[in-house]
C-alpha positions, 0 to 999 in steps of 0.5 A, a space after each residue: 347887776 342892773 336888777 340889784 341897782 331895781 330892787 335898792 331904788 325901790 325900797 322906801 323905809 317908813 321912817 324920815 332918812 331926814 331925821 334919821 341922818 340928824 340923829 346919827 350926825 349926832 355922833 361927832 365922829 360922823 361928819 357925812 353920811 353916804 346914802 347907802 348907810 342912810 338907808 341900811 340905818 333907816 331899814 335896820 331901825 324900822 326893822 327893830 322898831 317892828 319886831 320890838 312892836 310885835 313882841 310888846 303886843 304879844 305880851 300885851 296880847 297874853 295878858 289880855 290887854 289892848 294897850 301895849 305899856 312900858 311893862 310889857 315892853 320891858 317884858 318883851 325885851 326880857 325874852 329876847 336875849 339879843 336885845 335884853 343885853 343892850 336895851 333894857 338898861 336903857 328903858 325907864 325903871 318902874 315905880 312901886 305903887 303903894 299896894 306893892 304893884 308895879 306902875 309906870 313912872 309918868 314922863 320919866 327920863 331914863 338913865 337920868 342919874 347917869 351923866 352921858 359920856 364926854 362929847 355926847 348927849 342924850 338922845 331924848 335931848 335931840 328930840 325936846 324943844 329948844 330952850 330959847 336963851 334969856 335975855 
């Protein structure tokens, strides 16, 4: 038992638990968050955040290219089953280029024709600027 409690004291996620706990309190059924879910939420996101980073740089990789893009992101999340089902409506649509080509929509927001469900919002709200009120 004592090495179990060694070994959670000793893993240290990437991502700020702050931000994290910010984001899930988003949720209006969450009111308090334990800090053993914290870190489990924290560990798992980092995780997925990884191996979706992996998976877009293998397919930038085939493509001979450096810098990972939204195509190749799309294309990664294509392959993986799993996270195809939930993430690639998610992602923002490409844009047609005149020549036929696909090219990325600059600063785009995805889903931005969909409203967001009663009692929630966007998670690109979450992270903008405040909008100071007028006066």
């Amino acid at each position: 038992m004592a090495e179990e409690d060694d070994a959670a004291s000793t893993i240290r996620p990437d991502l700020p638990t702050g931000r994290v706990k910010r984001i899930m309190k988003l949720d209006r059924d969450i009111n308090k968050v334990n800090s053993e879910a914290l870190l489990l939420v924290t560990c798992s996101t980092q995780l997925f955040l990884e191996f979706l980073a992996e998976r877009s740089a293998q397919v930038a990789a085939e493509k001979k290219r450096k810098t990972v893009k939204l195509d190749q992101m799309r294309i990664a999340v294509k392959r993986h089953r799993p996270t195809s089902d939930f993430l690639l409506d998610s992602l923002p649509a490409l844009a047609q280029s005149v020549d036929g080509q696909s090219a990325e929509k600059v600063r785009s927001r995805p889903g931005a024709e969909k409203p967001a469900p009663a009692g929630t919002r966007r998670i690109d709200d979450f992270f903008g600027k405040p909008v100071s009120e007028v006066s």
